[in-house]
Structure formats: structure tokens, C-alpha cells
PyMOL CGO cylinders between C-alpha atoms (Angstrom):
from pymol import cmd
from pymol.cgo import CYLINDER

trace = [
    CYLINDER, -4.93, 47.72, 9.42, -8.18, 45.54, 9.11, 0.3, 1, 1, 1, 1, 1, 1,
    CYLINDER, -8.18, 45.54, 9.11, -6.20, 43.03, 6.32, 0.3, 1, 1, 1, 1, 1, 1,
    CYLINDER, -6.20, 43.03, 6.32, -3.29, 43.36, 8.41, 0.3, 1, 1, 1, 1, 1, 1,
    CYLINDER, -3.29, 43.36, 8.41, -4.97, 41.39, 10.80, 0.3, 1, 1, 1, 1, 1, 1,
    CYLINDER, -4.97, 41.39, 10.80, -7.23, 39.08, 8.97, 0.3, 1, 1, 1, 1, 1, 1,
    CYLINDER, -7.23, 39.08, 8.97, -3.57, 37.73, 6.82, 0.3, 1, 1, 1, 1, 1, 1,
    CYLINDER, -3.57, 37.73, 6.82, -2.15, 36.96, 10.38, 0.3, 1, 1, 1, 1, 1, 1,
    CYLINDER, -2.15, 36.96, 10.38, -5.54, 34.62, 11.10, 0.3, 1, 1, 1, 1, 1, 1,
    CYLINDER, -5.54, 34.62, 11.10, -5.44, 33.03, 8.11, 0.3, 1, 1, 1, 1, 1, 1,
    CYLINDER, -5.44, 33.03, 8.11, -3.86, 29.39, 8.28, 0.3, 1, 1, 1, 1, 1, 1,
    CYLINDER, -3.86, 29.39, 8.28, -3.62, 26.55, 5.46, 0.3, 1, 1, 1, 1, 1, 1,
    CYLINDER, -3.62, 26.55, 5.46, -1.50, 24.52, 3.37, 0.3, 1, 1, 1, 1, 1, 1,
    CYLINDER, -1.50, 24.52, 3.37, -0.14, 26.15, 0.14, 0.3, 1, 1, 1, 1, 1, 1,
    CYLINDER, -0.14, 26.15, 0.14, 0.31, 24.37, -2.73, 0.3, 1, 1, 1, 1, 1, 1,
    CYLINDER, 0.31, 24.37, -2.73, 3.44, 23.31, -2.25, 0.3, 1, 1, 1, 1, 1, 1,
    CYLINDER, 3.44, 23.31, -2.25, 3.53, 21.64, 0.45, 0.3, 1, 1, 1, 1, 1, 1,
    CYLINDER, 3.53, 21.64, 0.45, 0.11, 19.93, -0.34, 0.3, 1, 1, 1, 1, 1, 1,
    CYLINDER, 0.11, 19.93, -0.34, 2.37, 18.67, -3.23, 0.3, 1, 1, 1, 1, 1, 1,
    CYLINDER, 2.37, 18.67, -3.23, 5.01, 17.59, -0.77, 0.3, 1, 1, 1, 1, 1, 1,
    CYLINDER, 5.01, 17.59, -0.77, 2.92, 15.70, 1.81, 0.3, 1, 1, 1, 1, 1, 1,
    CYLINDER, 2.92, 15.70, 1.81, 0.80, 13.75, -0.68, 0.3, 1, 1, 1, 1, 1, 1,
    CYLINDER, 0.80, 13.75, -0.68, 4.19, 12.54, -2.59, 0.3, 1, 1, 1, 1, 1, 1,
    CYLINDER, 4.19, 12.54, -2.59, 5.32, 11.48, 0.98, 0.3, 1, 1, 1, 1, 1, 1,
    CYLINDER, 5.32, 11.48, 0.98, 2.34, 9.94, 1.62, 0.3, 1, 1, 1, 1, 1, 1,
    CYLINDER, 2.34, 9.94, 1.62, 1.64, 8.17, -1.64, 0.3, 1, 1, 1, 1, 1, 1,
    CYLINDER, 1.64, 8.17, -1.64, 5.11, 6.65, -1.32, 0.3, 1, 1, 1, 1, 1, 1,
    CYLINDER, 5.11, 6.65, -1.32, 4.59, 5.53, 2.40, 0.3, 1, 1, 1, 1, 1, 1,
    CYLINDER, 4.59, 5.53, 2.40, 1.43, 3.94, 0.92, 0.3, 1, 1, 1, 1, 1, 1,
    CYLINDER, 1.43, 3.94, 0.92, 3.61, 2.06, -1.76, 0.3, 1, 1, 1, 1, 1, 1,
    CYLINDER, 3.61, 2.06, -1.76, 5.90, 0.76, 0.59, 0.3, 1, 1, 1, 1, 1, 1,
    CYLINDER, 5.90, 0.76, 0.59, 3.52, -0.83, 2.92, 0.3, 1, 1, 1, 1, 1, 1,
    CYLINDER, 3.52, -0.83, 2.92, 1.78, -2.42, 0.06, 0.3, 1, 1, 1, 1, 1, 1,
    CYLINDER, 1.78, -2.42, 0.06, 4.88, -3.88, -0.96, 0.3, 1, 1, 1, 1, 1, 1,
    CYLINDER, 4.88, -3.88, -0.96, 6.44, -4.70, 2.22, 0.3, 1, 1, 1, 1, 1, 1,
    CYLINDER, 6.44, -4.70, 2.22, 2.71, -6.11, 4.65, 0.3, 1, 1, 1, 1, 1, 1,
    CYLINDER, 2.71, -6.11, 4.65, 2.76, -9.32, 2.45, 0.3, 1, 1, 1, 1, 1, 1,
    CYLINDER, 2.76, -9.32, 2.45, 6.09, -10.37, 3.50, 0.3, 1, 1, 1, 1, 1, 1,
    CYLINDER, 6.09, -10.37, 3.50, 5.35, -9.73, 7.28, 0.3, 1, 1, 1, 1, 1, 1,
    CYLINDER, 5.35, -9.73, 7.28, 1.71, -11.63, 6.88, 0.3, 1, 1, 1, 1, 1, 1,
    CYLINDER, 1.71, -11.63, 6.88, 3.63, -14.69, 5.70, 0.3, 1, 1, 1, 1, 1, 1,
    CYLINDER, 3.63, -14.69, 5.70, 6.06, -14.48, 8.29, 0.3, 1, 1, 1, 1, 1, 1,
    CYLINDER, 6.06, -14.48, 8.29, 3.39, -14.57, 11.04, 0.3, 1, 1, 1, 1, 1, 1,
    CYLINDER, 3.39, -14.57, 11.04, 1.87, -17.24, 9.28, 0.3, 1, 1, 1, 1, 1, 1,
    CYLINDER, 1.87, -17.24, 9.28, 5.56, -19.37, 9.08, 0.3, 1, 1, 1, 1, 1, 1,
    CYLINDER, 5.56, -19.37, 9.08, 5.62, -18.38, 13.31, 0.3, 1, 1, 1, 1, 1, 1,
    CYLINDER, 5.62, -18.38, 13.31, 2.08, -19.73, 13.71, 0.3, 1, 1, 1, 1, 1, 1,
    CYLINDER, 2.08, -19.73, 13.71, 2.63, -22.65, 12.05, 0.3, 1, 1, 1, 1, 1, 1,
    CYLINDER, 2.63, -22.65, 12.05, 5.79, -23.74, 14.02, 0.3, 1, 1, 1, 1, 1, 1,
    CYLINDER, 5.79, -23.74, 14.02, 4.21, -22.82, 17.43, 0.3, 1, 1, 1, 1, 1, 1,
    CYLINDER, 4.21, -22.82, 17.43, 1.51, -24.90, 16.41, 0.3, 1, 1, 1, 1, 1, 1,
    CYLINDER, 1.51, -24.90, 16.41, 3.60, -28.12, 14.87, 0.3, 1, 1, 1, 1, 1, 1,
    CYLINDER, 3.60, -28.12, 14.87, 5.86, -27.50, 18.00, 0.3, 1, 1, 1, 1, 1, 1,
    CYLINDER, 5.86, -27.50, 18.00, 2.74, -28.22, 20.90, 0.3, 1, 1, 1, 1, 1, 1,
    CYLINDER, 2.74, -28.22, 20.90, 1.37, -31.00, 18.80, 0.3, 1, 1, 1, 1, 1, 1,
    CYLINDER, 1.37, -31.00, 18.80, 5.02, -32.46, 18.62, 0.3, 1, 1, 1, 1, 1, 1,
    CYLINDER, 5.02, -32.46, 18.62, 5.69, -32.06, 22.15, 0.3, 1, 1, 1, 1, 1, 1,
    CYLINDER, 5.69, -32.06, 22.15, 1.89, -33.77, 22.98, 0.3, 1, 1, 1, 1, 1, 1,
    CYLINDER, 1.89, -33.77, 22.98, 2.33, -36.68, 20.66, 0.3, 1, 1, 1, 1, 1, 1,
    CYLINDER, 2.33, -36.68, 20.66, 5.95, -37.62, 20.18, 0.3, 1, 1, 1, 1, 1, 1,
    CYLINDER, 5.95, -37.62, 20.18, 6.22, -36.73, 16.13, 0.3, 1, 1, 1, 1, 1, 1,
    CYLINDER, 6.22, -36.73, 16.13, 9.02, -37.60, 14.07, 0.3, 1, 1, 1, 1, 1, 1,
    CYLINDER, 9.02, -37.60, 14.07, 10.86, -35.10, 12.30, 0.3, 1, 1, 1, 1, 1, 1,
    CYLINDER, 10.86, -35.10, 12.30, 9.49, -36.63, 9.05, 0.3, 1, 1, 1, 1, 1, 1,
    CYLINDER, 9.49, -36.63, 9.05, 5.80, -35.53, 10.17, 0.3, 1, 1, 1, 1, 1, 1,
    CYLINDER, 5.80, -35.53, 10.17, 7.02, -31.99, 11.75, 0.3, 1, 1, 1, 1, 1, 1,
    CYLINDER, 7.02, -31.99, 11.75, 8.38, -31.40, 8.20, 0.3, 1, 1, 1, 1, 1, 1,
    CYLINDER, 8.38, -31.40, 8.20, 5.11, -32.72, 6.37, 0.3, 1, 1, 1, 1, 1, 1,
    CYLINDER, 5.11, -32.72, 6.37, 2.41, -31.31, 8.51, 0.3, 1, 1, 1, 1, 1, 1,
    CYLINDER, 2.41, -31.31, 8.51, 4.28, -27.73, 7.90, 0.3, 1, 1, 1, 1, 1, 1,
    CYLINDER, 4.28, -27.73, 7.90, 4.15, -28.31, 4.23, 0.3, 1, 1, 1, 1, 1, 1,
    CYLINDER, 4.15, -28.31, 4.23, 0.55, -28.89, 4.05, 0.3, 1, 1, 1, 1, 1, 1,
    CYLINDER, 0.55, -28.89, 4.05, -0.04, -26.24, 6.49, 0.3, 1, 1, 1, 1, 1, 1,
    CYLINDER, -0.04, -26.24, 6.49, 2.02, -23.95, 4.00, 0.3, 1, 1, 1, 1, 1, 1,
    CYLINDER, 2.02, -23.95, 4.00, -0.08, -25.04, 1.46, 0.3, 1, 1, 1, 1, 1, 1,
    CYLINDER, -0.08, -25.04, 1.46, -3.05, -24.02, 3.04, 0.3, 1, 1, 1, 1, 1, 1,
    CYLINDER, -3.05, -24.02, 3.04, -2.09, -20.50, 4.25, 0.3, 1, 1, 1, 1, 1, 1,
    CYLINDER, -2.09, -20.50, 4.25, -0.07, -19.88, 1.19, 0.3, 1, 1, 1, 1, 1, 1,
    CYLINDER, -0.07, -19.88, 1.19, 3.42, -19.87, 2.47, 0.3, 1, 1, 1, 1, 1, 1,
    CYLINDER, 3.42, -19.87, 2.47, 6.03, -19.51, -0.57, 0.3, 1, 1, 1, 1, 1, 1,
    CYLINDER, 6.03, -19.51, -0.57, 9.58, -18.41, 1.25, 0.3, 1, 1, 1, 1, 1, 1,
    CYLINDER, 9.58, -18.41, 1.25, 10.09, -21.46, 2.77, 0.3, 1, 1, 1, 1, 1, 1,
    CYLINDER, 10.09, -21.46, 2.77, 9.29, -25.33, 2.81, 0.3, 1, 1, 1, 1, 1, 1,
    CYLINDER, 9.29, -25.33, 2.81, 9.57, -28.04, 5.44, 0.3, 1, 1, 1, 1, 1, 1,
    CYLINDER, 9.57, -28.04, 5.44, 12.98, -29.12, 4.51, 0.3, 1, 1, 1, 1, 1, 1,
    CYLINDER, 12.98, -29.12, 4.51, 13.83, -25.33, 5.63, 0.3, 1, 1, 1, 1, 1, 1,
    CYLINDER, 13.83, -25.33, 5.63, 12.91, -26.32, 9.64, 0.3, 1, 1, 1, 1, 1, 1,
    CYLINDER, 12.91, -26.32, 9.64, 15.80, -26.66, 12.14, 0.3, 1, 1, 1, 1, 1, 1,
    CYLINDER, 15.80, -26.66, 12.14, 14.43, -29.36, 14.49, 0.3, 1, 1, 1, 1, 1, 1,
    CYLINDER, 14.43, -29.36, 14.49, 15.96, -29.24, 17.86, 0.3, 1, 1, 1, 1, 1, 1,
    CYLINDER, 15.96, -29.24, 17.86, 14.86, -30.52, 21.69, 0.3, 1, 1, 1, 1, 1, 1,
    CYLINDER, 14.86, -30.52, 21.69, 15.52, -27.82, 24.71, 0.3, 1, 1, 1, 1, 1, 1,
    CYLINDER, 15.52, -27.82, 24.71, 15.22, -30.31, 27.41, 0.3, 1, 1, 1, 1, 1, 1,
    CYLINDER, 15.22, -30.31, 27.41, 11.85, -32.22, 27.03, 0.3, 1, 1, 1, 1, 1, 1,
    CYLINDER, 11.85, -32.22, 27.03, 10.53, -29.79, 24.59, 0.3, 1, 1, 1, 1, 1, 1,
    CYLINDER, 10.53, -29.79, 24.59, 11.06, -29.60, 20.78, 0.3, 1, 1, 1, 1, 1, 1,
    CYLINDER, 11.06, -29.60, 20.78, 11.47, -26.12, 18.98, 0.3, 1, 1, 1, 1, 1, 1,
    CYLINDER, 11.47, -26.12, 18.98, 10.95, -25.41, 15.43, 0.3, 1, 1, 1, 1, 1, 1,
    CYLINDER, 10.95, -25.41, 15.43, 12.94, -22.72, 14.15, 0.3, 1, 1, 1, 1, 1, 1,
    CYLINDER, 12.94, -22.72, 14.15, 13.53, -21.06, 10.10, 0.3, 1, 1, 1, 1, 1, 1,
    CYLINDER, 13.53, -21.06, 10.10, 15.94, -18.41, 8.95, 0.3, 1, 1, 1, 1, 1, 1,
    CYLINDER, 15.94, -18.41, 8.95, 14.82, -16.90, 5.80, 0.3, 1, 1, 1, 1, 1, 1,
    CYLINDER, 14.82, -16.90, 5.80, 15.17, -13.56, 3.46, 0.3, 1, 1, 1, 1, 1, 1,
    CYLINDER, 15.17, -13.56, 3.46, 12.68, -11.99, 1.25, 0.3, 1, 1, 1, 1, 1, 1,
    CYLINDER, 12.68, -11.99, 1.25, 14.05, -10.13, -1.37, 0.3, 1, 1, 1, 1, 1, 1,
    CYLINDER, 14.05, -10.13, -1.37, 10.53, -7.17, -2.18, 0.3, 1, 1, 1, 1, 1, 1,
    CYLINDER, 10.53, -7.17, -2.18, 11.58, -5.23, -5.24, 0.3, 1, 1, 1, 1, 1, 1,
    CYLINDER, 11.58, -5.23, -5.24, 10.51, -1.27, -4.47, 0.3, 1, 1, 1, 1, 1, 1,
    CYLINDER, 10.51, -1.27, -4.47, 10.62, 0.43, -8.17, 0.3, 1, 1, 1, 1, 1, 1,
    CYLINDER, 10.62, 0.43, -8.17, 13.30, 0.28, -10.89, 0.3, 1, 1, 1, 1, 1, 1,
    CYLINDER, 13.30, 0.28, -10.89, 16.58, -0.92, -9.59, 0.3, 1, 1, 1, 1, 1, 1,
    CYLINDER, 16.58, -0.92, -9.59, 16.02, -0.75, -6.12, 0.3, 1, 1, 1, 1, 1, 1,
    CYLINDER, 16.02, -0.75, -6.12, 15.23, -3.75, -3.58, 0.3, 1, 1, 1, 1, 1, 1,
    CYLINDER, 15.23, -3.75, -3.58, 14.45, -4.09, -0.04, 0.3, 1, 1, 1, 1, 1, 1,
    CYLINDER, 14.45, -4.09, -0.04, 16.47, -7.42, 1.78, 0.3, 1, 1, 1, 1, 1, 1,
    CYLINDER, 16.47, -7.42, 1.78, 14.63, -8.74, 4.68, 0.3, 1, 1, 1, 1, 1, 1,
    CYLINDER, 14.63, -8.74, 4.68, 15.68, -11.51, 7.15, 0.3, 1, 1, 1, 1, 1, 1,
    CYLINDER, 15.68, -11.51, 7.15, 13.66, -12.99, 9.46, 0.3, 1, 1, 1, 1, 1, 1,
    CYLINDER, 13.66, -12.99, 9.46, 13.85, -15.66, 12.14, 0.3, 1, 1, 1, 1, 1, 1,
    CYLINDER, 13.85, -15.66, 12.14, 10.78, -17.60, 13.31, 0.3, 1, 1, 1, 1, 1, 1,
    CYLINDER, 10.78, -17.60, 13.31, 11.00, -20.32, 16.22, 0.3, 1, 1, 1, 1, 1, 1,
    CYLINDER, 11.00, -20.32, 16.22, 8.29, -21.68, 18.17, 0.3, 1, 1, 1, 1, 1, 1,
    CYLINDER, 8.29, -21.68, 18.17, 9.61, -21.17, 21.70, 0.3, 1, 1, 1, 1, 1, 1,
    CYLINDER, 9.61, -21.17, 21.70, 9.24, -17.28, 21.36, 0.3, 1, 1, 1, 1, 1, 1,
]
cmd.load_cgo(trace, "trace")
């Protein structure tokens, strides 16, 4: 009766399920390795059109200079998806938005891809 008891205390993790937990987890690790870069440079691409967008609206820029100060900004923060000849220019009463539609294409393991598309404007 004593063992009885003690097996009905006795709590844990077999084996298998260790197994089955660290696969799962190992492969959730993967994918955010894989996948974080692509987000990072998409808050960096948002960043840098909120920021082109106020100095725009403060100084009058041209569209020439809203695409040129983003490429040297991308060049700085390391932005590769896109380029200033990828920014929609457009004015929403007095003030000018900046917006981008792009899609990262992250390659998981063998054959298999993950598409992405995101869409960055400054007025959000």
C-alpha cells in the first residue's frame, strides 16, 4: 500500500515528452531567428518614413530629397528590402505621408519559404 501511494505523488516529464517539447521548442527558436530580422527592418523602414515625413512637413522637401534622405538613412540602419524609389509620396491635406508596400521572402529549411507583406506609412 506504501508504493501505492508514493507512485500517485510522483510527478515529472518522461522521456518522451521531454523529446517532444524540446523539438517544439528548438523549432520555435528557429523560426524567430529567421523571421525577427525581417520585422527589425520593417520598424526601421516605419521609423524612417515617420521621421522623413515631420521633417518634410517642417521644411517643404521635394520629393527628390524625401527619396534621398531615406536612402542614406537606409544605408545607415541597414535597410535592404526596399530603396527610395520604392516611397509612395502623397499630401493628406497640408501634411505629406510616406508610405512602402513590400514582401520578404525568409527561406525556413529545404523547400519551404515563409512570404511576408508589409505596409509602412508615416501617418500611422
Amino acid at each position: 500500500m506504501q508504493t501505492h501511494l508514493i507512485r500517485n505523488k510522483q510527478r515529472g516529464v518522461g522521456l518522451s515528452g521531454m523529446l517532444i517539447w524540446s523539438a517544439l521548442v528548438v523549432v520555435i527558436v528557429i523560426l524567430g531567428m529567421k523571421l525577427v530580422p525581417s520585422f527589425v527592418e520593417y520598424s526601421s523602414i516605419k521609423r524612417a518614413l515617420v521621421v522623413i515625413a515631420n521633417e518634410a512637413n517642417a521644411q517643404n522637401i521635394r520629393p527628390v530629397e524625401i527619396r534621398e534622405s531615406f536612402n542614406k538613412r537606409a544605408t545607415i540602419d541597414n535597410i535592404k528590402a526596399i530603396n527610395g524609389r520604392d516611397i509612395e509620396i502623397r499630401k493628406e491635406g497640408s501634411k505629406i505621408v510616406l508610405s512602402v508596400s513590400y514582401a520578404v521572402k525568409t527561406p525556413l529549411f529545404a523547400n519551404v519559404s515563409l512570404y511576408i507583406d508589409f505596409n509602412a506609412t508615416s501617418n500611422q
